[in-house]
N, C-alpha and C positions, 0 to 999 in steps of 0.2 A: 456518378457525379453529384446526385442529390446528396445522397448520405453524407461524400465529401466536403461540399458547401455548409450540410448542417453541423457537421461538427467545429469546421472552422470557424463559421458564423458563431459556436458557443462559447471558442477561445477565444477569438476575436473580443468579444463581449464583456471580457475580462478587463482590456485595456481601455476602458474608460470608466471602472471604478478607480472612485479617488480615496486614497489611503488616509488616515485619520492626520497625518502630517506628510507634506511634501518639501524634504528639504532640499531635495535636488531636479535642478532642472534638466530642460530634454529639447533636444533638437531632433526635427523632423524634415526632410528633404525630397519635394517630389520638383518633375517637370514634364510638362505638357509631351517634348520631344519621345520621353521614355512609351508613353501609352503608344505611338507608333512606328514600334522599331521593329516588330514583327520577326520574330529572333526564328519562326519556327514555322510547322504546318497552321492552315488555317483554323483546325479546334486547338492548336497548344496556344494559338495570336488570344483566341473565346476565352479562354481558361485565364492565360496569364493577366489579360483584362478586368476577369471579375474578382480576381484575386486583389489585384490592386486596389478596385472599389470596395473591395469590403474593409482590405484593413485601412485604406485612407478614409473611411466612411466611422470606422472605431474609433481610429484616431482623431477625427476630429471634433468627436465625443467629449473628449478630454476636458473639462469647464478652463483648466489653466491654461490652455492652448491660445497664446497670438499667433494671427494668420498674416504674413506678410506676403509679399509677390516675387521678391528680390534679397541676393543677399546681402544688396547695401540696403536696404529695408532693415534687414535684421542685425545688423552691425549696430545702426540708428537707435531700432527700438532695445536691443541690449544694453546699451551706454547710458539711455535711460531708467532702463529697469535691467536690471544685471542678475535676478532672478528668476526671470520670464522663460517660458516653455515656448520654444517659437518653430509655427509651421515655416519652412519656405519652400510655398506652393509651386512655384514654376522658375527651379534653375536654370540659368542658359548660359555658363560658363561650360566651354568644353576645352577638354584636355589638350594639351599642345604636343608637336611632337614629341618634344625635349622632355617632356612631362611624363609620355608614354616609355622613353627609353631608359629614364636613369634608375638604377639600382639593373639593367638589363634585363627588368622583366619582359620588355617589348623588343625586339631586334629591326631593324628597318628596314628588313626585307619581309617579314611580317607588315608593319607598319604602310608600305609601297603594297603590299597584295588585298591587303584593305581597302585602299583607296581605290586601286584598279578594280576591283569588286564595286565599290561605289557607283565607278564612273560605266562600267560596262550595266549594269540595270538602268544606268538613261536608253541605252541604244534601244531598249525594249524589244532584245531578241525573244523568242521562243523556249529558249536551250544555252545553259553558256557552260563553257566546258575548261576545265581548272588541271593543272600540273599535279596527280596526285604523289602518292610518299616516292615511289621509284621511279618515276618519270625521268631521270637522267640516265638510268640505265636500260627501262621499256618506255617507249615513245609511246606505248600505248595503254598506260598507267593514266588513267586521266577520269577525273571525276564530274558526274552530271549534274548543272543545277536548273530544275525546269519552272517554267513560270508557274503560277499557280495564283487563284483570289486569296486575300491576307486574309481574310475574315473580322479586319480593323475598320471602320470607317474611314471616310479619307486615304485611304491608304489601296490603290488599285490593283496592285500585285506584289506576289512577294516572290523571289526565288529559292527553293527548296532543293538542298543537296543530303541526300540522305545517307550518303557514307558519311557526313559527319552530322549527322542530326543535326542540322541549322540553317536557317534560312535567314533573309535580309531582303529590305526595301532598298529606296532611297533614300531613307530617311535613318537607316539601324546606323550607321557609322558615327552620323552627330548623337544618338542618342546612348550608344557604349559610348563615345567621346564624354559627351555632357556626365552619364553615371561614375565614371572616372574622377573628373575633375569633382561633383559632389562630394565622393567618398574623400579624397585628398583633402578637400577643404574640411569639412564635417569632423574628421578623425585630427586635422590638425586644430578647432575648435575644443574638441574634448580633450585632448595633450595638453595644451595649453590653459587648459581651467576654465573655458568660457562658459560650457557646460559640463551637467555633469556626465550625459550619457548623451547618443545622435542614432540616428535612424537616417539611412538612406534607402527609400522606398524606389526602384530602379531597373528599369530594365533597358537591355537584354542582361541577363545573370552574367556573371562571370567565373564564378568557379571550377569552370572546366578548361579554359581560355587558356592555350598555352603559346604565351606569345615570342617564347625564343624556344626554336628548331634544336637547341643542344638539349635543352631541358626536356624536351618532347618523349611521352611515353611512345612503345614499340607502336601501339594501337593510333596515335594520334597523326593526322595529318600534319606536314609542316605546314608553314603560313596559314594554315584556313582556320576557320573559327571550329568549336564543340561544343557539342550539347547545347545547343541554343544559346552559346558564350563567347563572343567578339574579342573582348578584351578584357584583361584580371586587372579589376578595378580594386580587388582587396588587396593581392598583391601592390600595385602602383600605392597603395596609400601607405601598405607598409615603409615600402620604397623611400617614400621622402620623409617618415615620421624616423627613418632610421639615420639619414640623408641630415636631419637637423643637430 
């Protein structure tokens, strides 16, 4: 893990040397929600943590970087300066149903097992146990997800289901929600000329997230999350950038 941190720390280190001209600007997207979504076991909660500090620690290196709080903040300070490199520190738009499903990346039975996931870590059982891929044909096809410490602050437990490598709070649904809607917004930013390039800094990841059950590899559970990935927030953005 040291060697790891120092090598990133050297690349990392890279992005806030400033080029001898900057004609293009850059948008950056973090939010408070994503540091506690705890996508995993309590060292992947440690890891994906100091990851984010370091590269939002380069990144805000950058001398061209304005730091706003909001994305009407940055709306504002663009129309005024329409060449500005701008942080937007802490998003809280999150993804809507409707948002989630069109282009059918997301199915709404996918979408309903999410939310049930949500609502069953209030109960604050011990042990919550999940419908797995054949469960309609063995009754006794079913997957474990046990409570466990997040290793996040604030954040008191997580549940860890290890046939799909992922875990979740109470808090990971808004926080792939909210990384969703950033990426949607961000990507529809840079389409449209506002900038020239974006960065959504976010978690839980998405790239493994497969949110409709036809699309689903042999290996991937239906409705449940992978690899410490809720929901494809790359996909969704394609989604609507294809959508316009």
């Amino acid at each position: 893990d040291g060697h790891l941190e120092s090598e990133l720390g050297a690349q990392l280190e890279l992005l806030t040397l400033e080029p001898a001209t900057r004609p293009h600007n850059f948008k950056l997207v973090t939010s408070d929600i994503s540091k506690k979504s705890c996508p995993g076991t309590a060292d992947t909660n440690e890891k994906y943590e100091k990851l984010m500090e370091l590269t939002e620690k380069a990144l805000h290196a950058r001398p061209e970087f304005c730091q706003v709080n909001s994305e009407a903040e940055a709306r504002d300070l663009l129309a005024r300066k329409p060449t500005a490199s701008i942080h937007v520190m802490n998003a809280t738009r999150v993804a809507s149903d409707d948002e989630l499903l069109l282009g059918n990346i997301h199915t709404e039975a996918f979408i309903q097992a999410m939310k049930e996931r949500t609502a069953s870590v209030k109960e604050d059982d011990e042990e919550l146990l999940y419908d797995g891929i054949n469960a309609d044909e063995d009754p006794t096809d079913l997957l474990s997800a046990r409570k466990e410490p997040s290793g996040v602050d604030g954040v008191n437990a997580v549940y860890v289901c290890g046939d799909v490598s992922a875990g979740w709070s109470e808090d990971t649904e808004a926080a792939a929600r909210t990384g969703v809607a950033s990426l949607i917004d961000c990507a529809r930013d840079v389409f449209e000329g506002r900038y020239a390039n974006g960065f959504v800094l976010a978690r839980p990841p998405s790239h493994h997230a497969v949110g409709n059950a036809e699309l689903a590899r042999n290996s991937s559970q239906k409705n449940m999350p992978l690899g410490f990935s809720h929901l494809n927030s790359i996909a969704s953005a394609v989604a609507h950038l294809r959508a316009k």
